[in-house]
C-alpha positions as CSV (number, residue, x, y, z in Angstrom):
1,X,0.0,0.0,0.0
2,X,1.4,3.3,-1.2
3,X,2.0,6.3,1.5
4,X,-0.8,8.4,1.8
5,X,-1.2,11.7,-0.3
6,X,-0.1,14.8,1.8
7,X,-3.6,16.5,2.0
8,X,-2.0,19.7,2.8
9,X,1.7,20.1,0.4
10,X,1.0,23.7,-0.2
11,X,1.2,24.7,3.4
12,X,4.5,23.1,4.3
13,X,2.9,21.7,7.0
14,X,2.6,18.1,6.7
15,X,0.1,15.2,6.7
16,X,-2.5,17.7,8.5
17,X,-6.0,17.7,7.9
18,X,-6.8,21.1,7.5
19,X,-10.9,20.4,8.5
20,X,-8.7,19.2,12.1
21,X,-6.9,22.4,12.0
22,X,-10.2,24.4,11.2
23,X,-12.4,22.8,13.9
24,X,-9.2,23.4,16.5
25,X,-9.3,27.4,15.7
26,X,-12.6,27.2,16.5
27,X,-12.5,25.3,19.8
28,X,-9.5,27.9,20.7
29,X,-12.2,30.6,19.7
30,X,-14.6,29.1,22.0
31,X,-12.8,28.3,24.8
32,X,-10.8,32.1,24.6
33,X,-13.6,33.9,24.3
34,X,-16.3,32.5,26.8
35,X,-13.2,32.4,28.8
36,X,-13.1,36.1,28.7
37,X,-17.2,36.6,29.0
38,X,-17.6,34.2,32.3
39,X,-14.5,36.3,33.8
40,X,-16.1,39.5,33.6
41,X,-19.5,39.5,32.5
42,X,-20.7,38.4,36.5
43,X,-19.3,41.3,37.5
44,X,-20.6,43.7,35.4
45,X,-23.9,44.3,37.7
46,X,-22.0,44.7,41.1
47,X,-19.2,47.2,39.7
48,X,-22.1,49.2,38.6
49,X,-23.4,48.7,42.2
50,X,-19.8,48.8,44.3
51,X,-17.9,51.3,42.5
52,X,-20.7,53.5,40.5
53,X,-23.5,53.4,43.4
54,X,-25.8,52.6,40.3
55,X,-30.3,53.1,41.3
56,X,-32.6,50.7,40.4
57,X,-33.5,52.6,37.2
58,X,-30.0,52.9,36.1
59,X,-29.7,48.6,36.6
60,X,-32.8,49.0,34.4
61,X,-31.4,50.2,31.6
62,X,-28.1,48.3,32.0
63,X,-30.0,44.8,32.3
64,X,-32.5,46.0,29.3
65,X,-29.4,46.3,26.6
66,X,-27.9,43.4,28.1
67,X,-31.0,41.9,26.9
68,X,-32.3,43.5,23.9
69,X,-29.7,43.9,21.2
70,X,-28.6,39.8,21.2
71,X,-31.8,39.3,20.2
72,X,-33.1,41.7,18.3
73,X,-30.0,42.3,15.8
74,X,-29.2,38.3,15.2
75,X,-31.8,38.4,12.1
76,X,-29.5,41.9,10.3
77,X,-26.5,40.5,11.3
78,X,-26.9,37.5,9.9
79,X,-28.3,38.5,6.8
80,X,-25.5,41.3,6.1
81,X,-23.5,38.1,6.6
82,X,-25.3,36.2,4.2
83,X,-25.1,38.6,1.3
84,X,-21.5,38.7,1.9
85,X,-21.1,35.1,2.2
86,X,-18.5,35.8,4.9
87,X,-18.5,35.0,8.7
88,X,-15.1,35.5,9.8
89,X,-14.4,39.3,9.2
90,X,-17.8,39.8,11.7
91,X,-16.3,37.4,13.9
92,X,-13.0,38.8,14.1
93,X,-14.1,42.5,13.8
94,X,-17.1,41.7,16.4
95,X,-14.7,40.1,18.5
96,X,-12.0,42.7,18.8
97,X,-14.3,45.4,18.9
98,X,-16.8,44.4,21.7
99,X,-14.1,42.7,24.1
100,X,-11.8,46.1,24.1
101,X,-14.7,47.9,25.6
102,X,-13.7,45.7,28.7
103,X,-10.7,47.9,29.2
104,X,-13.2,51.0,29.0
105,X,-15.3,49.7,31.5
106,X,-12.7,50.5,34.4
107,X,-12.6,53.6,33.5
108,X,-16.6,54.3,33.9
109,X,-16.8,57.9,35.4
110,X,-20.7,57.4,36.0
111,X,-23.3,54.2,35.9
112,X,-24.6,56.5,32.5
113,X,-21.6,56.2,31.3
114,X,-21.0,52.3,31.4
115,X,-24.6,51.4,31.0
116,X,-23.3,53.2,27.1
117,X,-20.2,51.1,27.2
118,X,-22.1,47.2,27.4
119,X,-24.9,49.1,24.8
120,X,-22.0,49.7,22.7
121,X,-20.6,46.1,23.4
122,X,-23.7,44.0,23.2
123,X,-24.8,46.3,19.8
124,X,-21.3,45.2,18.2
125,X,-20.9,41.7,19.8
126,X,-24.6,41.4,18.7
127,X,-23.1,40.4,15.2
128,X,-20.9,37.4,16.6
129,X,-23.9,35.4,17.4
130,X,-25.7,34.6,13.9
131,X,-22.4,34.1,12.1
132,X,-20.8,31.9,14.4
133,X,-23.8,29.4,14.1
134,X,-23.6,30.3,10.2
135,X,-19.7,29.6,10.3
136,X,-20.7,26.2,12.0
137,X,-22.9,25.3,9.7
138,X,-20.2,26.3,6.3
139,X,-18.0,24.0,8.6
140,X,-20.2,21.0,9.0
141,X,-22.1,18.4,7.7
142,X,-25.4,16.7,8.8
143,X,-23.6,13.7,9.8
144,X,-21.4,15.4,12.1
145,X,-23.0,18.6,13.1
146,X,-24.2,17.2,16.1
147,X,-21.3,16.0,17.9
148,X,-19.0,19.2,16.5
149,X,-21.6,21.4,18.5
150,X,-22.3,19.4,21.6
151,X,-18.5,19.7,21.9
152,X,-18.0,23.3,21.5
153,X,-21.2,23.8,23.7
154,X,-19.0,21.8,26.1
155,X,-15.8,23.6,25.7
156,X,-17.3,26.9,26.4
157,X,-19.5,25.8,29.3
158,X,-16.4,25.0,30.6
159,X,-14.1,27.6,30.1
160,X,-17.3,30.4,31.0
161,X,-17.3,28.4,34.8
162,X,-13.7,28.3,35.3
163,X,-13.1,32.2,34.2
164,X,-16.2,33.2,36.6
165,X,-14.8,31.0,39.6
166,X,-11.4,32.3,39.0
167,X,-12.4,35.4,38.2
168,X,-14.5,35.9,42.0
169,X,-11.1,34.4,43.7
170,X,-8.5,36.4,42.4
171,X,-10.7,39.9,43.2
172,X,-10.5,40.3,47.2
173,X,-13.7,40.0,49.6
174,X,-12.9,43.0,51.8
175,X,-16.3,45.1,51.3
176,X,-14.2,48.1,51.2
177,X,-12.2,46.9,48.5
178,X,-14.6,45.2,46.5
179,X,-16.1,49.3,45.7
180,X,-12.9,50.4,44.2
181,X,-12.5,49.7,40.5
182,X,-9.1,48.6,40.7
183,X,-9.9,45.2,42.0
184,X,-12.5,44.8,38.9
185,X,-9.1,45.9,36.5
186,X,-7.4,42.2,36.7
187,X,-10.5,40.1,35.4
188,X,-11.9,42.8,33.4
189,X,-8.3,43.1,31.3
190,X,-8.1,39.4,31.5
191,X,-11.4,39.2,29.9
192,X,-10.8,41.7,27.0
193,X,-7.3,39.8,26.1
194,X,-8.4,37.0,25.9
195,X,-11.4,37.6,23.8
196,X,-9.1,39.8,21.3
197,X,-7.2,36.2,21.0
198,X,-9.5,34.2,20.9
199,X,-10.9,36.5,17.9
200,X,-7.9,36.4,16.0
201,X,-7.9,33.1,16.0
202,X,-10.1,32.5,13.7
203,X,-8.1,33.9,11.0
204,X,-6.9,30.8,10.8
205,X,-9.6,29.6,9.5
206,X,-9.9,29.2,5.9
207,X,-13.3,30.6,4.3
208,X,-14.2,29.3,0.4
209,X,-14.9,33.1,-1.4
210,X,-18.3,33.6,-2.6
211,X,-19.5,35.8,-5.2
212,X,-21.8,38.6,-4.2
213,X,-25.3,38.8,-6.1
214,X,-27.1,42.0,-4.4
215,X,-26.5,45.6,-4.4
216,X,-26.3,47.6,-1.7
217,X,-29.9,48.8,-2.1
218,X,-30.7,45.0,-1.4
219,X,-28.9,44.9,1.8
220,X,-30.6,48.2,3.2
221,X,-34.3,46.1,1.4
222,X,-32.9,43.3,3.8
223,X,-32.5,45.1,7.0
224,X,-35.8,46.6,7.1
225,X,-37.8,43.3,6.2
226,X,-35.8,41.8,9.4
227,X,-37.9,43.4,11.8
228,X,-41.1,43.2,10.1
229,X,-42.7,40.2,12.0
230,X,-46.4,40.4,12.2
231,X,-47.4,37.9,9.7
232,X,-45.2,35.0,11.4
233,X,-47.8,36.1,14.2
234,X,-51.1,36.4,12.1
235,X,-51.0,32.9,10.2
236,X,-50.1,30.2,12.8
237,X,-52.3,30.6,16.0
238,X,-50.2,28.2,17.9
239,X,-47.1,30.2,17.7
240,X,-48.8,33.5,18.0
241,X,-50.3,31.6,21.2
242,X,-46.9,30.8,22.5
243,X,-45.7,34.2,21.3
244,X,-48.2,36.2,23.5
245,X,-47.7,33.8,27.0
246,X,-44.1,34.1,26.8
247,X,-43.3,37.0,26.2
248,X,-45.8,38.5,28.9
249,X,-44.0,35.8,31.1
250,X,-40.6,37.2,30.4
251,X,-41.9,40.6,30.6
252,X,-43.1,40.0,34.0
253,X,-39.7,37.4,35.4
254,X,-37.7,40.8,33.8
255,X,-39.4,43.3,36.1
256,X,-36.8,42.0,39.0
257,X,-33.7,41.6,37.1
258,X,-32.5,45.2,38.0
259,X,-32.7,44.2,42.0
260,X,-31.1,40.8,41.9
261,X,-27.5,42.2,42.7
262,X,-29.1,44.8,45.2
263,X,-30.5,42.0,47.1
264,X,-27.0,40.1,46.7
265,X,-24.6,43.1,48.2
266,X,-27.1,45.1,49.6
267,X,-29.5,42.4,51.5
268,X,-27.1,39.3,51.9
269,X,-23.8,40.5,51.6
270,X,-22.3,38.6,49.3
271,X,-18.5,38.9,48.6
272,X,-17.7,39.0,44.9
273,X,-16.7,35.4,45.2
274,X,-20.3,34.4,46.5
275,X,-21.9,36.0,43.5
276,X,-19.5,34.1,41.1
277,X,-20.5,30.7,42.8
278,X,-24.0,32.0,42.2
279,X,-23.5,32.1,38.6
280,X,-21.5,28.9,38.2
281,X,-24.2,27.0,40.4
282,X,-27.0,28.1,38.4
283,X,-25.6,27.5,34.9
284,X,-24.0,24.2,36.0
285,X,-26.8,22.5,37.3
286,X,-28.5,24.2,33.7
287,X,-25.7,22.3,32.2
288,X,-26.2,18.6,34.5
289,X,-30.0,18.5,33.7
290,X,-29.4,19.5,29.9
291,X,-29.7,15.9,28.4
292,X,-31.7,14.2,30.7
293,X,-34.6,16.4,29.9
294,X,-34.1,15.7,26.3
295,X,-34.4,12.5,26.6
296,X,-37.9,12.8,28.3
297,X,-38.9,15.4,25.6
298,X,-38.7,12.9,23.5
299,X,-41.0,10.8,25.1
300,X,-43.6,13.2,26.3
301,X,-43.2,16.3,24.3
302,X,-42.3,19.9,25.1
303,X,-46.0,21.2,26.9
304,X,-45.6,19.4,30.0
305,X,-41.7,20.7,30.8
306,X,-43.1,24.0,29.3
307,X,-45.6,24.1,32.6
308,X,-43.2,22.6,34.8
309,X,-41.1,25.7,34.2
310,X,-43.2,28.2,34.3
311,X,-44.7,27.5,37.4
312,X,-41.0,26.6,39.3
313,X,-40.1,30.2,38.2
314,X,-42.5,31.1,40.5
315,X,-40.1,30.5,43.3
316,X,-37.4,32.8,42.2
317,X,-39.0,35.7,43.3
318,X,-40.7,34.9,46.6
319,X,-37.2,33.5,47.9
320,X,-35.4,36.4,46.9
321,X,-37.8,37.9,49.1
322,X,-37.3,36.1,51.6
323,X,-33.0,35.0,51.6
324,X,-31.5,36.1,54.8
325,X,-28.3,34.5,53.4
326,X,-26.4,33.3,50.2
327,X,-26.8,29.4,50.7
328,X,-30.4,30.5,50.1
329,X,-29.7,31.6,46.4
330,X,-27.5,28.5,45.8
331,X,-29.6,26.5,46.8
332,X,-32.6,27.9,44.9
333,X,-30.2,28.2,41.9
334,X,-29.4,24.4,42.0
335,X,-33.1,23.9,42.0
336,X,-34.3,25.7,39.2
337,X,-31.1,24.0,37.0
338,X,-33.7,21.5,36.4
339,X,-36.5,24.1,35.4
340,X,-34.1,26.3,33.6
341,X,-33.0,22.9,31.5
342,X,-36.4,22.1,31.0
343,X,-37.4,25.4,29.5
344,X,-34.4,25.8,26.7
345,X,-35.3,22.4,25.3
346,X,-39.3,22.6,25.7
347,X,-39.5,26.2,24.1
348,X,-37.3,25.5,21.4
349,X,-39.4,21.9,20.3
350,X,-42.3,23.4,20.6
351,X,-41.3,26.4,17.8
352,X,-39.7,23.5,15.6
353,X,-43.3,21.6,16.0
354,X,-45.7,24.3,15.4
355,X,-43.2,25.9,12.6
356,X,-43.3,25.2,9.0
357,X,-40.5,23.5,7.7
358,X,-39.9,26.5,4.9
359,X,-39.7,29.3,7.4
360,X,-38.0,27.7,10.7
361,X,-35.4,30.4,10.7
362,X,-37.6,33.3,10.8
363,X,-39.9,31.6,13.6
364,X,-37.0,31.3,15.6
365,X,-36.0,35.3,14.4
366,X,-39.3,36.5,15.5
367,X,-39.5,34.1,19.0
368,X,-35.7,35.8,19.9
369,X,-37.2,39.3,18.2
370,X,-40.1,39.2,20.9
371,X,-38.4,38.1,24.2
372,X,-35.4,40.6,23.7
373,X,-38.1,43.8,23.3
374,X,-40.2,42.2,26.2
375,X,-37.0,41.7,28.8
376,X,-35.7,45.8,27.8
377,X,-39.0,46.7,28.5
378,X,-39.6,44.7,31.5
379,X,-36.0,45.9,32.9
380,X,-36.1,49.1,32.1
381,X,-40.0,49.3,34.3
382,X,-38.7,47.1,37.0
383,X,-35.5,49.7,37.7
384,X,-38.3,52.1,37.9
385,X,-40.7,50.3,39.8
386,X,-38.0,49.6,42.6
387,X,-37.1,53.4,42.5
388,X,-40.6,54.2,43.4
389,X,-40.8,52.1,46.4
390,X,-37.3,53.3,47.5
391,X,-38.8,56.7,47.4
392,X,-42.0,55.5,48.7
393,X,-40.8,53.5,51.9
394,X,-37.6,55.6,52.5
395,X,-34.2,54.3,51.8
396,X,-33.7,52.7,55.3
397,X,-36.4,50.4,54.2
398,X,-34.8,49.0,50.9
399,X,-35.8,45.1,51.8
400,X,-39.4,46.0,51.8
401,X,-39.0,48.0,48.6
402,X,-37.4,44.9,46.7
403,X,-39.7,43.0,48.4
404,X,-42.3,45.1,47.0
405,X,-41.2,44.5,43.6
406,X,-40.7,40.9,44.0
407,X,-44.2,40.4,45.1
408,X,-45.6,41.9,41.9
409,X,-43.4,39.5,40.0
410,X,-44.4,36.5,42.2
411,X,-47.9,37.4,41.9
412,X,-47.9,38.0,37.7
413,X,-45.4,34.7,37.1
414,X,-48.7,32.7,39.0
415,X,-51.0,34.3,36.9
416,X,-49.4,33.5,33.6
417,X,-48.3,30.4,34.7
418,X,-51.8,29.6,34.8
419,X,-52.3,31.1,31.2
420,X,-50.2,28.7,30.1
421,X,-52.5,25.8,30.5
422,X,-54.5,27.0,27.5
423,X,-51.1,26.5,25.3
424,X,-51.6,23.3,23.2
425,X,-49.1,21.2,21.4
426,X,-50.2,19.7,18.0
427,X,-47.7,17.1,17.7
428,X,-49.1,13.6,19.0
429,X,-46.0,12.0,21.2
430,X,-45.8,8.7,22.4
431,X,-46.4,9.4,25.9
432,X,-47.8,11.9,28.3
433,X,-46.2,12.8,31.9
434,X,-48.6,11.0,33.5
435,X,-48.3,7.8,31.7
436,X,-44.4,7.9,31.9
437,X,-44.8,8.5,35.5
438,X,-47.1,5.3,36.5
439,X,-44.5,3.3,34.2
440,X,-41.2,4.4,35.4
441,X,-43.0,4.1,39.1
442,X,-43.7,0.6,38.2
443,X,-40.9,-0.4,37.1
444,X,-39.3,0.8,40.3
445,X,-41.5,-1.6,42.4
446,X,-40.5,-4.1,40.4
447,X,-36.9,-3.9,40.6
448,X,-37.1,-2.9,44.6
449,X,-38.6,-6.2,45.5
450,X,-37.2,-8.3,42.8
451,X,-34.7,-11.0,44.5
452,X,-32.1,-11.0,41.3
């Protein structure tokens, strides 16, 4: 048997597959880059809060762009990509430019000033998330595409917990310290370097060069059709069904996302490392629970873990309420891993059921489209909200003006939660909740008190 051809001669560097060397410039990518998010991102809130002295309304608006522009810009992003027929010049340029705001970010004179700086970043990073799933696809086949993304899922799970883990230990826990903005400089720098790399990376890889067939005119056509949305909404009552309950639901869970790191610093105490084991608690147990909901999916469909989530989330506020101490939040947060799990594989079933198979994409588009306005909405009136009740029951009183807030959320998650029951799935599976239930309980009996 003769040698095998050298797949890669005009390189000069060997016998290499260049599809191994592509798919390793991407896992670098990945693992650089959520590397730098997880060690900063955590953070974020409580510098606002330490160092700035940020109000509820002003964690409003910082939460609401947090929220809004990964959603809402995926569908121009990824069309200007398209038309180009390139992903790694948004990649890199998205990359470089987004994570060397981080370095700005110390330098935040005012919480105006940085809520402008993660606008700015989450606006430019914005165009990193369509084209990296494009890029995956260019890179992929159908026969492999699976595994290729379970294990860059993996990597940057990963390297997001070990940044945020390292990233609370190496800050210190001394309350004084923890409100200058010196000890936010290490991880924040960390963060932006290693995103910058992990960018440039990627200009490893190899893109083939496609010809461009639209004019500019097109592309401007393109952008303004990408947030025109209401017929996705008008012709398919099941998804304008899910449309309307979710997005009310997120609305109302939103209302309390500008208090969360109020309650943590201001209520609990938490050091810096607390919040960071906070964070890796609640997406870890996200991550643990991951498949093993998918597998029941399968068997019982997406409505049942749909309500199961829904009305767990219910919890979230009334023990904020109620947390006298940070074992309280982990706790809870290990908790609703399950729930949490249940909801990112339920929701996204459910559109791929009730979505035809021509226009998947844009269902998807408009279901992201929808829950990014409803959460900058929901922020934005929650800061507010809070701010009236600090005003309302003086600042001495802060616990019962989040707790004010929390109730409201409590009370409107319930109410939805029930709204939720009129939801129906058209897709016949081979099981419901209650059947799997009685069979898995009988086939515990039997292997309890079976001798072998």
């Amino acid at each position: 048997m003769g040698p095998m051809p050298d797949v890669n001669t005009n390189t000069g560097k060997g016998n290499k597959d260049p599809r191994h060397e592509t798919f390793s410039s991407m896992y670098e990518n990945q693992v650089a880059v959520n590397f730098g998010r997880g060690m900063a991102d955590p953070f974020i809130p409580a510098f606002a809060v330490n160092v700035l002295n940020a109000t509820p309304a002003q964690l409003g608006w910082l939460q609401a762009f947090i929220n809004l522009f990964p959603t809402v810009m995926q569908v121009p992003w990824g069309k200007l990509s398209d038309f180009f027929g390139r992903r790694i010049p948004f990649l890199v340029i998205g990359g470089i430019l987004s994570f060397s705001l981080y370095f700005f970010m110390i330098g935040a004179l005012g919480p105006w000033q940085l809520i402008f700086i993660v606008a700015a970043q989450m606006f430019i990073g914005s165009m990193m998330i369509p084209t990296w799933s494009a890029l995956v696809g260019d890179m992929t086949t159908p026969r492999n595409r699976g595994t290729i993304m379970g294990k860059f899922f993996a990597a940057s799970s990963t390297a997001s917990l070990i940044a945020t883990l390292a990233g609370g230990a190496i800050m210190p826990s001394d309350p004084g310290l923890q409100q200058q903005a010196s000890t936010y400089a290490i991880p924040f720098f960390i963060a932006g370097i290693s995103g910058i790399v992990g960018s440039l990376i990627l200009m490893e890889v190899k893109e083939a060069k496609r010809r461009v067939y639209a004019s500019p005119k097109r592309i401007f056509a393109f952008s303004l059709r990408s947030f025109v949305f209401i017929s996705d909404l008008g012709e398919n009552r099941y998804f304008r069904d899910l449309i309307v309950l979710n997005t009310t639901f997120n609305f109302i869970m939103s209302l309390i996302w500008p208090i969360l790191y109020l309650t943590y610093i201001r209520t609990l105490g938490a050091s810096l490392f607390e919040i960071a084991v906070m964070t890796v608690i609640s997406t870890g147990a996200t991550l643990f629970f991951q498949t093993k909901v998918g597998r029941l999916l399968d068997l019982i469909g997406p409505m049942p873990q749909i309500l199961i989530s829904r009305f767990a989330f219910i919890s979230v506020p009334i023990v904020y309420a109620l947390a006298t101490d940070v074992w309280h939040i982990y706790v809870l947060n290990a908790a609703l891993g399950f729930a949490t799990a249940m909801a990112n594989v339920a929701f996204f079933a459910y559109i791929l059921d009730v979505a035809p198979e021509e226009k998947k994409g844009e269902y998807f588009a408009v279901y992201n489209t929808m829950i990014g306005i409803a959460t900058f909405i929901g922020s934005v009136i929650g800061g507010y909200l809070a701010a009236f009740f600090l005003d309302y029951y003086g600042a001495a009183n802060f616990v019962m003006a989040y707790g004010a807030v929390y109730a409201i959320s409590a009370f409107g998650r319930a109410a939805c939660s029930l709204w939720f029951l009129k939801l129906k799935n058209p897709v016949q599976y081979p099981q419901t909740l209650t059947g799997y239930l009685k069979e898995t309980f009988v086939k515990w009996r039997s292997w309890k008190w079976s001798p072998f």
